[in-house]
Structures are given as structure tokens and as C-alpha cells.
N, C-alpha and C positions, 0 to 999 in steps of 0.2 A: 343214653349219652347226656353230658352235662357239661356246660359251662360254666369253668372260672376263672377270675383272675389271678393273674401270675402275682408276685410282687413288685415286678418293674414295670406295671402298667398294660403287661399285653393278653393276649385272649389266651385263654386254654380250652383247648377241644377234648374232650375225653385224658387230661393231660399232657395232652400234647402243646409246644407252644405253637400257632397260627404266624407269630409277629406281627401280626392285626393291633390295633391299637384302638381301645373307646375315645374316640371323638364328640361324645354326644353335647362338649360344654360350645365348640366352634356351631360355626354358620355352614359351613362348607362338607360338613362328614360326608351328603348325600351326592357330591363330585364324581365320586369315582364309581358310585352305583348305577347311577345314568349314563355315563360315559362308555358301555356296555350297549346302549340300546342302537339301534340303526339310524341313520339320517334321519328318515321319515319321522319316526319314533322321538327322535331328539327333540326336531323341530317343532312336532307338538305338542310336546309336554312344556315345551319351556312359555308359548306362544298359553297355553295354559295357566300356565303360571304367573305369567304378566297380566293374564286380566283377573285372576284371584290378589292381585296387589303382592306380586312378593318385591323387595326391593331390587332398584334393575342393576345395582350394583353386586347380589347374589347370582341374577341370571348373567351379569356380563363374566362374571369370576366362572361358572359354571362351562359357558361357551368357550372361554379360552381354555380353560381345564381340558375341553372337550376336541379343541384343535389343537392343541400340544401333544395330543395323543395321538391323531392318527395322522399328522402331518410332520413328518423328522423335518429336522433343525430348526422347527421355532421356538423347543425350548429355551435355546441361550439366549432369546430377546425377550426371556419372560422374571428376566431379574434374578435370577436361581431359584426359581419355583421349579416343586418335581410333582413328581405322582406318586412317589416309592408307597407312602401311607395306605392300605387298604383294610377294609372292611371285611368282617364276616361273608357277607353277601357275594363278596366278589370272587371269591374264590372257587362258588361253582360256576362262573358265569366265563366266558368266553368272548375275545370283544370282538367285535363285527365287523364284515367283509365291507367297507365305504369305496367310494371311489372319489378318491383325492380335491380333482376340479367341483363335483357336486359340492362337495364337504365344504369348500373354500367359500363356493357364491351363497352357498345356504348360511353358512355362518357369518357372512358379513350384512346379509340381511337382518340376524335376531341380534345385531352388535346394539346397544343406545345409542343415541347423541348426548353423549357425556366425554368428558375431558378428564383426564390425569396424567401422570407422568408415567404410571405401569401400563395402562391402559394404550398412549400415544405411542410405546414403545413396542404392545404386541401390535398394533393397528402398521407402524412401519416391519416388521417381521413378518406377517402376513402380506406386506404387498409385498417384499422380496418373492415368497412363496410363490403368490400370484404371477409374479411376471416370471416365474420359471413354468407355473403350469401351464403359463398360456391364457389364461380364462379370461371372460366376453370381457370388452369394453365395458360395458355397465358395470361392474362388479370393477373393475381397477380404478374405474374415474372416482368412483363412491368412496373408495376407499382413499386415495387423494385428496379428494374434497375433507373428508372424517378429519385428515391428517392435517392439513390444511389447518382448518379452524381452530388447533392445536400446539401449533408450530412449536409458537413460543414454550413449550414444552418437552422439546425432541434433544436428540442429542448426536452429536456432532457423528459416533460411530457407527447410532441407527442411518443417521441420513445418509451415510455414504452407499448408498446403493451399487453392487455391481451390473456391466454391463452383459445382459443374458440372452441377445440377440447377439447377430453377426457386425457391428458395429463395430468400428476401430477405437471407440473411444474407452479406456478402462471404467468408470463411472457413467450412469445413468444421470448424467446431467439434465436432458431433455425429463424428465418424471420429477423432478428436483424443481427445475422453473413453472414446469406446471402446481407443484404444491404452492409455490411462495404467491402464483397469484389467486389460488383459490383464499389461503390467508388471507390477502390484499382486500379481495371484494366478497369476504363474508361480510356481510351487514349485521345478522342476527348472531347475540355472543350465546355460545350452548351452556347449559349448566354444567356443573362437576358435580363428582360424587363426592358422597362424604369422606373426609377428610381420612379418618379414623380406617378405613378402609383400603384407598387405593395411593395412600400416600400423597398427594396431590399440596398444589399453590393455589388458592384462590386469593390471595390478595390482588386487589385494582390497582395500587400503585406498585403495581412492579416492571411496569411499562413492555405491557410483552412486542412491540414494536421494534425498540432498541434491543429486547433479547433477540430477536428474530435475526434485524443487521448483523450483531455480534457471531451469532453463527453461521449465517453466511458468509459472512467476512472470512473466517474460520474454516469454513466448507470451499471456498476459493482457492483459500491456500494448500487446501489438501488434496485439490483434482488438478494444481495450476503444473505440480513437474508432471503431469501427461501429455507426452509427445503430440500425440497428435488432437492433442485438442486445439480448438478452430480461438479465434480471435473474439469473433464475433459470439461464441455462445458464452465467454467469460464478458463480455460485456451485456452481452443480455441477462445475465444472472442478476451480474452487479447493479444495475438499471430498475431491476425486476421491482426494487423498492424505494421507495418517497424518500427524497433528501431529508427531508424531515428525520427520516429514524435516524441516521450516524451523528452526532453529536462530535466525534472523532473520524475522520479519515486514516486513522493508521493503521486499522486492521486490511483494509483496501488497499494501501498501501504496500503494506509489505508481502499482500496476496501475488500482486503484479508485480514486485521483487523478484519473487519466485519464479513466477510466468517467464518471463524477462530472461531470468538466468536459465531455466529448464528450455527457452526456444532464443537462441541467438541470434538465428537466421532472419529473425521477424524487421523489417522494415521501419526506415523512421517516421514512415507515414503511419504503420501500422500502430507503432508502438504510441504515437503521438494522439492516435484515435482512442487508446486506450486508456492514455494519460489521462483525458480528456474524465474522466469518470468523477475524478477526484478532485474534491474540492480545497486547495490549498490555504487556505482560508483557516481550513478546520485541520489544520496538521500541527502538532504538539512540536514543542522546541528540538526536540530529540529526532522525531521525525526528520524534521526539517533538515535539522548539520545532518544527518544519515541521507537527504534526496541531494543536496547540495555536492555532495561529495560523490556520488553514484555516477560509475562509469556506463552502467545499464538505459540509464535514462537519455532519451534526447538532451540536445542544447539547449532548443526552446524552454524544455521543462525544467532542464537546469536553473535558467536565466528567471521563472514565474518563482520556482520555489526561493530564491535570495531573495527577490522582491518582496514578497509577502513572506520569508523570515524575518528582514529591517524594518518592516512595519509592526510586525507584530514587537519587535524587542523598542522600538521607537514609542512602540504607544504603552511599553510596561512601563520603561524610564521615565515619560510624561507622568503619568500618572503617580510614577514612586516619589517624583519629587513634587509633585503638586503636592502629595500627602505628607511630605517632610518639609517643605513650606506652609504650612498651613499649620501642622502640630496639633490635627485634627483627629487623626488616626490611632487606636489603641496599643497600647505596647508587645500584644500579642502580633497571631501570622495577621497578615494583609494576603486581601484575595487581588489578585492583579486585575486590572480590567482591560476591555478590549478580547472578550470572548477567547480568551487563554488556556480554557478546555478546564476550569476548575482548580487550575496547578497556584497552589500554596509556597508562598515564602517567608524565610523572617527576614522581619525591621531590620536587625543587624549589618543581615550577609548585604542586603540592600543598599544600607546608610556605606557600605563599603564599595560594592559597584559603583556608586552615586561618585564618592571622592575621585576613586580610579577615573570615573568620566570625566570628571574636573579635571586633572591630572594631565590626560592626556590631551583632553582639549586647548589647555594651555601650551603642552608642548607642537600642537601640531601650528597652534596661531604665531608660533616662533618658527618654526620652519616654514609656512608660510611668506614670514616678513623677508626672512632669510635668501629664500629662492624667486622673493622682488629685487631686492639688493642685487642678489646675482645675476639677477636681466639686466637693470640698469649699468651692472659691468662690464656686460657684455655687449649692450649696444653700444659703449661709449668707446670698446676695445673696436669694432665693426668700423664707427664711424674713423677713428684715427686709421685703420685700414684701409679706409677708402681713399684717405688724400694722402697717404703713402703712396699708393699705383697711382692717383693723379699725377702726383708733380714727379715719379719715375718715369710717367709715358710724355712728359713733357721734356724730360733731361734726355732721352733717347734723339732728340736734333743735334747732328755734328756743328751745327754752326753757332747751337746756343752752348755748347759743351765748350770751344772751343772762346766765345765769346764769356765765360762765367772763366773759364780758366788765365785769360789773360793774355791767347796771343792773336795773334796776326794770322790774315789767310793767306796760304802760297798762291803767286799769280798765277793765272789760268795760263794755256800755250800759248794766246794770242798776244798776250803781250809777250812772253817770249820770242815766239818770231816778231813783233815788231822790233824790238831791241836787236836782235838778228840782220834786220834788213839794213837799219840806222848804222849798224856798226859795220856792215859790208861796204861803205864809201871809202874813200881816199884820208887817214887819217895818217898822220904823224907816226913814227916807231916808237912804244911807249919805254920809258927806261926802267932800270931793273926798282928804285924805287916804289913807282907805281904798281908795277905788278905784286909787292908784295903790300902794300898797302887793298889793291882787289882781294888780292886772299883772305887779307886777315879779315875784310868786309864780309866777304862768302859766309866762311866762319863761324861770325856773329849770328846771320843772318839764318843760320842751317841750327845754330844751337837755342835761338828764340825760340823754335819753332818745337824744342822737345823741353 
């Protein structure tokens, strides 16, 4: 029997193709030859290997090689790594009967303390695993902790863990706030692997604190339409990390948006406890006309967010015209001040704001003077009102009515019967003269009087 190569690179066995491929120029041929052996067997050869110096980023590619094979569904957290590739060797060989939970705590003992982005991604794939097998506490916490010191590395589809106990909640929140404080209070920062290898960031300015919030923020908004998530574990998430990381409140923001709309029922105390997270201070222009106008939000928070909108646009004006009084500033963008989140304007659009503020403010110092004038008119209309019903409730006496118009008051009875009594004596028989002389007196006397 003889071996040789095909011309498309693959083995020939007595002319036969294998589809075996020479690997001999990679790191990694010897993956799939080991990946055959028994737990036992695995464990110490690799634990061998690490004290002949081999690099722990060949034995960590090895170990995951090695639980991608006998643990189904972690390959899809492995980036689209496979195994199809095999060697001569493996084709007499037969892989071996493991038992799952062993396989899991054994392998995340011979993991490094090394960092990458492939790496942080099988580390969260294996704890999904984990919390479906069940396995110890020691072996889940480690693996948190691993992930933990990482964070800033993960990605928003690994961390959404599902819920694989009897819990009502769809997401594994609770294992989610435990990683964010192992993050928190690692002290000691782990090394990465070489670059070249596991794909990885090592840059120090890339402030893995603020990546960390960003996905959280991120991660809030993806478990916040779950019904029955509690109030209080969306606040403990959000909490979970130092004001210091968000630089921005809007990702937080528009988390508890969602919250908000996905639970209606929720309470003004509740929702105001919640509010309570967000620092308005640190919310973008945008943000803002979006919280100001939100029927979801309390009043309270209604009324914080305007407040610290007008300040915020109070103190860019200040400053734009300080900078256009001055003829200090370059004819390029102006960064606004008063901690504006970075946001960039031009001179221009500005020098045009600015006018329109003139503009208006002129017109408002006229209406103003305008709606003085109109008091002054109207108290002066009030006061002539008033001594209108005075001298009405003064004309209301018949004797002054009667005395302004010019006549005379009819006599009371008494002198009527006195003139009665006077004229019941013994007089004269008056002649027809007379009597009409009394009449025409009557007369007069009855016509005065209208």
C-alpha cells in the first residue's frame, strides 16, 4: 500500500481519495488526532504539554476543538469553526464514549486565563451548555468570573442567555448581573493571546468600561419587552455599573422606553423609581424633545427633562454668543460647551440661531409693553365702572330722583284730612266761578307732578 497525493491537495490511499487534507504547514493538524482520546487521556496530555512549554493559545484552540465535538450546539458560538478537516490517522480511530457534565468541568479547568473575542465567545457557549447540564457551582461561578474579566469583549447575542430552569423570566438575567460584577471587581487585568491567533483588541485606550455600559444598555433593551420581568431586576442591572461609564444616558433611556411600553400597568411610583436611574444631565438634544414629549413617562420626569433641556440649550447660546462677541473662535465646527455629549455645529447654522434669538426677543419685549398698556386699560375701564354703580346706587332714592327731576312731593294723608276737617265748618256756597277756578288748580297741580 502507498501513499499519494491527489492534485487537489488531498491524500490517496492505494488510489483511493481519503478527502483527508496535509496540514502539516498549520498549528492545529494534531486537533483532531487527540480529540479521539478519553477525558482522562485528554486531560493529561494537554496538562503535559503545558509544562513542555507549548503555547496556551494551541492548547486553548485544542480544548475547544475538543468540546465542540462532544458537546452539540457549541459549535455555533465557535465563529464558524468546524471539524469536517481530517487526518489519516483518524480514520481508524473511533471517538469516545465522555460523559457530558465530566467533559464540561474538566475543560474549563485546562481553559488559560487569557482574553479574546473568540475565546469570550466559546467561554459564554459553554456556560449556556453548563447551565443546561446542571454542573457544580464551582465550575459555573469560574466560568462567570473568566467571562467576567472579558466583558468588554462579548457580544450582545452571546450574552443573552436563555432561561433553562423553571423561572418565569425568558432571559437569564440573574447570571448576566452576576458577570457584570465580577467585571467590576476584577482588580488584576488578565493577558490576551496573540493577536495573530485569536483575533483579539488589546488596545488600553479603548476604554473597555464605556464598551461594557454600551452593551448593557443594549442588553436592557433586549430582555426590557419581557413581560414578566420584575422592576427591580432592570434596575439592579442598570446600577450594576459606576456613573462614571455612561458618558450618555440615551441608550438607558430608551431601554426603559421599551420597559415602559412592554408593561403599562407599572405604577407612577414604580416607573418614577426607575426614572430615577438616569441621569438627565447626560441626555442628548434628541433624547430630550423625545423624553419631553413621552406619554410613557411620569410628570415629574416630564417637568426634570424640560428643565435640564433649557439649560442645556441656555448654556450652548451663552457660549455661541460669547464666541461670536469675542471673534475668538475659528471659522471651522465649534464644540459647544457645557458637557453637550460631544455634539458638533457650524459657525453658520449658529450665527443664524443667534439672529432668530434677536428677532424673537425683540418681538416678545413688544408684546410685553403691549400687554402693560392693556392692564393700564383695563384698570382704568374697572375704575370708571366702579363710580358708574356708585352714583347708580345713589339715584336708586325716590326723593333724590324726584328732587334732581324738579318736582314737588304730594302731601302725605295728614294734611289731607286736615284740610278735610277745616273745610267741614260752616262756609259760604261757593259760586260756579270758583269751582272752576279749583279745578283748573287740581289740574295744574296733578300735571306738575308727571
Amino acid at each position: 500500500m502507498s501513499m499519494e497525493k491527489s492534485p487537489g491537495g488531498s491524500i490517496l490511499w492505494n488510489g483511493i481519495n481519503t478527502g483527508a487534507k496535509i496540514r502539516c504547514s498549520e498549528s492545529d493538524w494534531w486537533f483532531e488526532d487527540i480529540s479521539y482520546l478519553s477525558v482522562g487521556l485528554f486531560v493529561g496530555l494537554i496538562k503535559t504539554m503545558e509544562g513542555r512549554g507549548i503555547r496556551p493559545e494551541n492548547l486553548a484552540g485544542a480544548a475547544m476543538y475538543y468540546a465542540r465535538k462532544y458537546l452539540p450546539g457549541l459549535g455555533r458560538w465557535q465563529g464558524g469553526q468546524s471539524g469536517k478537516t481530517r487526518t489519516v490517522a483518524s480514520f481508524s480511530l473511533t471517538p469516545a464514549v465522555v460523559d457530558q457534565k465530566d467533559l464540561l468541568e474538566s475543560i474549563e479547568k485546562l481553559l488559560p486565563a487569557k482574553k479574546g473575542k473568540s475565546f469570550c465567545r466559546f467561554l459564554l457557549g459553554l456556560l449556556r451548555v453548563a447551565l443546561i447540564l446542571g454542573v457544580n457551582h464551582t465550575c459555573k461561578d469560574s466560568l462567570e468570573k473568566r467571562i467576567g474579566m472579558q466583558l468588554e469583549l462579548a457580544t450582545l447575542d452571546a450574552l443573552l442567555i436563555p432561561t433553562y430552569s423553571d423561572s418565569d423570566t425568558l432571559y437569564n438575567t440573574d447570571c448576566v448581573e452576576r458577570i457584570i460584577h465580577h467585571f467590576i471587581s476584577s482588580e488584576s487585568f488578565i493577558t490576551s493571546f496573540s493577536p495573530s491567533s485569536f483575533d483579539l483588541e488589546t488596545s488600553p485606550s479603548s476604554g473597555p468600561l464605556r464598551k461594557v455600559a454600551k452593551l448593557i444598555d443594549s442588553y436592557i433593551a433586549e430582555v426590557a419587552s419581557d413581560v414578566n420581568l420584575k422592576p427591580g431586576k432592570i434596575r439592579a442591572i442598570a446600577q450594576a455599573l459606576p456613573e462614571s461609564s455612561r458618558t450618555l444616558h440615551d441608550g438607558l433611556y430608551r431601554a426603559l422606553d421599551i420597559y415602559f411600553k412592554a408593561h403599562p400597568w407599572l405604577s407612577e411610583k414604580e416607573k418614577e423609581e426607575l426614572c430615577n436611574v438616569i441621569d438627565y444631565q447626560k441626555l442628548s438634544i434628541d433624547a430630550c424633545a423625545h423624553a419631553s414629549q413621552n406619554e410613557r413617562l411620569p410628570l415629574r420626569v416630564v417637568l426634570q427633562v424640560l428643565f435640564f433641556e433649557q439649560m442645556q440649550l441656555r448654556t450652548a447660546l451663552a457660549g455661541c454668543l460669547h464666541v461670536l462677541d469675542t471673534e475668538i473662535a475659528p471659522a471651522g465646527p465649534l464644540t459647544v460647551p457645557g458637557d453637550m455629549g460631544g455634539q458638533i455645529v457650524q459657525r453658520d447654522g449658529w450665527v443664524t440661531v443667534v439672529r432668530e434669538n434677536r428677532v424673537l426677543k425683540v418681538d416678545m419685549e413688544r408684546m410685553r409693553s403691549r400687554v402693560g398698556e392693556l392692564e393700564e386699560e383695563f384698570s382704568k375701564i374697572k375704575q370708571e365702572m366702579k363710580k358708574v354703580t356708585k352714583s347708580h346706587s345713589t339715584l336708586s332714592s325716590p326723593r333724590l330722583v324726584v328732587k334732581k327731576i324738579g318736582c314737588k312731593l304730594v302731601p302725605g294723608s295728614s294734611d289731607a284730612q286736615q284740610d278735610t276737617v277745616e273745610s267741614t265748618g260752616p262756609t259760604p256756597r261757593p259760586s260756579l266761578e270758583q269751582l272752576r277756578l279749583s279745578r283748573n288748580s287740581r289740574h295744574r297741580k296733578s300735571f306738575s307732578l308727571f
